[in-house]
C-alpha positions in Angstrom: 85.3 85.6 166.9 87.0 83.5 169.8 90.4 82.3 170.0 90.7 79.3 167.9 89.2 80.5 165.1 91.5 83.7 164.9 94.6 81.6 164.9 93.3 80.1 161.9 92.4 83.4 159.9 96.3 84.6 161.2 97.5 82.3 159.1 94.9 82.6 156.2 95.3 86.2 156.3 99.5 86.0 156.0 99.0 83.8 153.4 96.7 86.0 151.3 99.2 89.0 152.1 102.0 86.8 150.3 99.8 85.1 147.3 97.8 87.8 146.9 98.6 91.4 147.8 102.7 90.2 147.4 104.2 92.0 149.7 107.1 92.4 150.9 109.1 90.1 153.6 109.9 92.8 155.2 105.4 94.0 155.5 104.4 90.7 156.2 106.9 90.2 159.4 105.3 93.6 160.5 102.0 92.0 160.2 102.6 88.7 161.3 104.1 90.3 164.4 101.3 92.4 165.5 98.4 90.2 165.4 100.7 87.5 167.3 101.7 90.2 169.5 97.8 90.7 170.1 96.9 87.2 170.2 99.9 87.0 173.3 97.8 89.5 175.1 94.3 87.5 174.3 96.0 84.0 175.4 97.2 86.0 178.9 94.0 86.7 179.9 92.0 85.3 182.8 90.6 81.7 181.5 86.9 83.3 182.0 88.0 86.4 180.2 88.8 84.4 177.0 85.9 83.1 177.3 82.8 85.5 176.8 84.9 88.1 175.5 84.7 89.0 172.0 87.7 89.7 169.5 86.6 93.4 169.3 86.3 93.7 173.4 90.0 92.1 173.9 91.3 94.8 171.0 89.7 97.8 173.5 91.3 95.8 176.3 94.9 95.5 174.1 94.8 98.8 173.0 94.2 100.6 176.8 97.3 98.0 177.6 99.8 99.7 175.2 98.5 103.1 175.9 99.2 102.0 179.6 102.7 100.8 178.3 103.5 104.5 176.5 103.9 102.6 173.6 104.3 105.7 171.2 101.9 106.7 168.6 103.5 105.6 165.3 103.4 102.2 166.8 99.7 102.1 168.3 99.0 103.9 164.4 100.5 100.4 162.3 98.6 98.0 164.6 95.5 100.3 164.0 96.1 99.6 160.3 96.8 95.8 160.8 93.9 95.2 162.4 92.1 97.1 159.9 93.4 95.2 156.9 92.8 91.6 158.8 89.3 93.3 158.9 88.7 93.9 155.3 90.3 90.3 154.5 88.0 88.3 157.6 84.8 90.2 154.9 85.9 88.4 151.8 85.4 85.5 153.8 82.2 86.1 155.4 82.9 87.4 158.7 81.9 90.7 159.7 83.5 92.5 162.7 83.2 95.8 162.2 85.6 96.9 164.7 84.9 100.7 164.0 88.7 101.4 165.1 89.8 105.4 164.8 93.5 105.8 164.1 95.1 108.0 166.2 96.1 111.5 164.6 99.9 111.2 164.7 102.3 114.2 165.2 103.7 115.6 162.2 107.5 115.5 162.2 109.9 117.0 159.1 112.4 114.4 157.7 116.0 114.5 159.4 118.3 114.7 156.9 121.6 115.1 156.2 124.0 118.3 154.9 125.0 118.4 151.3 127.9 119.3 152.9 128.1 115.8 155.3 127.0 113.8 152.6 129.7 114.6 150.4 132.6 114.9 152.9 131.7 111.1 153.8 131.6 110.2 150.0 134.8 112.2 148.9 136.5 112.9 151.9 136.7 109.9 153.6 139.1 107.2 152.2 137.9 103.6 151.6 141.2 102.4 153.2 139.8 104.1 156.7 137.0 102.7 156.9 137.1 99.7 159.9 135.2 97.1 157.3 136.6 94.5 155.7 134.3 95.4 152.3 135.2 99.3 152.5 134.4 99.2 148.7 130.7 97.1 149.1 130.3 100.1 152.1 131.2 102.6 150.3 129.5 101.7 147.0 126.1 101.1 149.0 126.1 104.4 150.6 126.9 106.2 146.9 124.2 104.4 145.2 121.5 104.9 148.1 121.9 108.7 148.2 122.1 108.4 144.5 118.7 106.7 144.2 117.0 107.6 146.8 115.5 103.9 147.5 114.9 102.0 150.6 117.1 100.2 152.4 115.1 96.7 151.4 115.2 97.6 147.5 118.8 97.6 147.8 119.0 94.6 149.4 117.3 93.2 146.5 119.2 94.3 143.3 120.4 91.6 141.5 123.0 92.2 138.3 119.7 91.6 136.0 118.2 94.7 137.4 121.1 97.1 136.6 121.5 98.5 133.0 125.3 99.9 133.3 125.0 101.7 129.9 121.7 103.6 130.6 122.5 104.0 134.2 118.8 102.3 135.4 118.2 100.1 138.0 115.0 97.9 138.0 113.5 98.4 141.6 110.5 96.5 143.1 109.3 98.5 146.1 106.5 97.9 148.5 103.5 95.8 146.9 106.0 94.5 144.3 104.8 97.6 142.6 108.2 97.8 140.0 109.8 101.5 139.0 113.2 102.3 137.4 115.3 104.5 139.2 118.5 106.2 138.0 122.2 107.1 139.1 125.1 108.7 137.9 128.7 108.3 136.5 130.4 108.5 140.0 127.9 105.9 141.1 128.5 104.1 138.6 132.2 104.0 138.7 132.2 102.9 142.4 129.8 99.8 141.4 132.2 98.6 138.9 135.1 98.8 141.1 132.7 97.0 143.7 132.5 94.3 141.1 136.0 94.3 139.9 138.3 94.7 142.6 136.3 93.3 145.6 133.1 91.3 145.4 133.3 87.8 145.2 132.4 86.0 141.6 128.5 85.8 140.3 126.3 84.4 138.4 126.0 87.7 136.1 122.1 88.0 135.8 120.7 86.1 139.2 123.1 87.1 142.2 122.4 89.9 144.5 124.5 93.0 143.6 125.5 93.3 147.6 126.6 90.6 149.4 127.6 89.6 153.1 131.3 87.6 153.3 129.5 84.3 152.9 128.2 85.3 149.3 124.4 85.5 150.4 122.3 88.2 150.4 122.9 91.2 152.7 120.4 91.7 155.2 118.8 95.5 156.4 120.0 95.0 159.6 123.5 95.0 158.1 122.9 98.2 155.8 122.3 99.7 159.2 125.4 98.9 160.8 127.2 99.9 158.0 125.7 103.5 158.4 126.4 103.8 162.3 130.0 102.8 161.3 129.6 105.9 158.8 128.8 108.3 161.7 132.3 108.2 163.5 133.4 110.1 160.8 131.4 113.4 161.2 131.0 112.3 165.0 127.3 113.1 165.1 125.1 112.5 168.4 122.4 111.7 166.1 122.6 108.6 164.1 122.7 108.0 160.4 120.1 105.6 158.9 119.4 104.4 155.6 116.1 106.0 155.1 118.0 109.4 156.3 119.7 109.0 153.2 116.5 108.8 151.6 115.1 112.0 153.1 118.4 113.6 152.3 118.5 112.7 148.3 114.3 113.8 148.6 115.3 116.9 150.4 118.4 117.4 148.9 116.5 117.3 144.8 113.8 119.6 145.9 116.0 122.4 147.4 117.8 122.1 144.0 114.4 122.8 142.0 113.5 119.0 141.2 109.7 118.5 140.1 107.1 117.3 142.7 106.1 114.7 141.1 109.7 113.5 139.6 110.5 113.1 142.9 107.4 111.2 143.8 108.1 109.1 140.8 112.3 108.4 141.4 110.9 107.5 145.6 108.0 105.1 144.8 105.7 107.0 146.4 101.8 106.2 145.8 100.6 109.7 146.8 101.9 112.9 146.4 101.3 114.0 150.0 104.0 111.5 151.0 106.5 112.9 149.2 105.1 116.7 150.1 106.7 116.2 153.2 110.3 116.6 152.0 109.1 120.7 150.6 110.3 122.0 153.9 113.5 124.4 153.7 116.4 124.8 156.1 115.8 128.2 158.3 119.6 129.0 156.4 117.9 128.5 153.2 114.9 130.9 154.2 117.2 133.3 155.8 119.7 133.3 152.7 116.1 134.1 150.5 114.7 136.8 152.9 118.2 138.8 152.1 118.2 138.0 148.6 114.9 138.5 147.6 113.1 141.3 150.7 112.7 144.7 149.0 114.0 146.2 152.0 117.5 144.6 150.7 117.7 147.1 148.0 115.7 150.0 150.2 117.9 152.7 150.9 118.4 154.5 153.8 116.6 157.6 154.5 118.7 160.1 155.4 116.0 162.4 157.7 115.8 158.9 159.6 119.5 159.3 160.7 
């Protein structure tokens, strides 16, 4: 495959990612940026280069350029993937690459979360009145019903008043692939929404309208969630920062110390696999340490007095 004729399977390949697989804005960006990120790197080339060289050659060439770059591994791992998927969609077509591309093994790394502790002093403690916004209740509300839920920063973008049942406490999510769950949240939760909606969101069409919205009534975009949390983090002055998906590891993290199910918590996240959510078993050395006392025989050995 040269050139021209990849710029023309970019576009049929986005195209069957939104008609098709319907994914997410959010997925397709990611894909749509990687392949043109690639197809930068093909047009730079020497004008002989582009040439005689193959698509699979100039990927080799790309890939030894980000490695070159220290482009870390969880980056150089999605464009692995992207490149795989264009090559499963270029075969329902009729064109065989057969790239042969390994993924690179990625370091495992255990979710940062948040304390039960932090997570509750930033819900209770802190006053909607202090907080430097001028929607503290939309801030406020987001960050109860995201720790609540446990969804993604892009599902809440997305809830619209026809997704939310007040009186069973459900709200209708769509997560990645469109693939539709119902997740749940409790009376506090549910309190701060309908003070969101009395006392300080603008008026809405009651079925249509996105539940969150920016101060020119349209939808509120991730990049915003985000900002709201870093604005969050003053108050518990952490050197780390505080992310949406945090949350999400924390209410994951946060179920399973409390004795949640596996695969409940596989279910309320959206997960496809279990081994993504088996990530969030880990324990806190205090938790293990707190066990070992409670639980070692030694704890109820006692001392021998010829010892002494």
């Amino acid at each position: 495959m040269k050139i021209n004729e990849f710029e023309q399977q970019l576009k049929a390949f986005i195209t069957y990612l939104e008609v098709e697989r319907n994914l997410s804005d959010h997925t397709l960006r990611a894909y749509y940026s990687d392949l043109s990120q690639y197809l930068t790197f093909w047009r730079e080339l020497p004008e002989d280069e582009q040439k005689y060289l193959g698509m699979r050659q100039v990927i080799e060439r790309y890939l030894i350029h980000l490695f070159y770059k220290k482009i870390d591994k969880a980056s150089i791992a999605r464009k692995f993937s992207c490149f795989k998927s264009f090559e499963r969609f270029l075969h329902t077509v009729g064109i065989e690459l057969n790239l042969k591309l390994t993924r690179p093994r990625l370091d495992k790394k255990l979710p940062v979360f948040l304390s039960v502790d932090e997570v509750f002093h930033l819900l209770d403690k802190v006053d909607d009145a202090d907080l430097p916004s001028k929607f503290p209740m939309r801030d406020k509300t987001i960050f109860e019903l995201l720790y609540a839920t446990g969804i993604r920063c892009s599902e809440l973008t997305g809830i619209t008043f026809g997704d939310i049942n007040m009186d069973e406490k459900t709200i209708r999510i769509f997560g990645k692939g469109r693939r539709e769950r119902i997740v749940l949240f409790g009376q506090k939760a549910k309190d701060r929404v309908i003070n969101y909606i009395t006392n300080e969101r603008t008026p809405a069409n009651k079925q249509k309208d996105f539940l969150f919205v920016n101060y020119r009534g349209g939808q509120l975009t991730s990049r915003s969630i985000q900002r709201i949390f870093e604005m969050f983090r003053k108050f518990l002055q952490l050197e780390r920062h505080i992310t949406p998906h945090k949350i999400r590891h924390s209410f994951a993290t946060h179920l399973l110390n409390s004795g949640a199910d596996l695969r409940c918590v596989q279910e309320l996240l959206g997960h496809k696999t279990l081994s993504s959510t088996e990530k969030y078993t880990h324990v806190s050395l205090q938790d293990l340490t707190k066990m070992c006392d409670e639980k070692h025989p030694m704890r109820s050995r006692k001392e021998d007095p010829s010892t002494s």
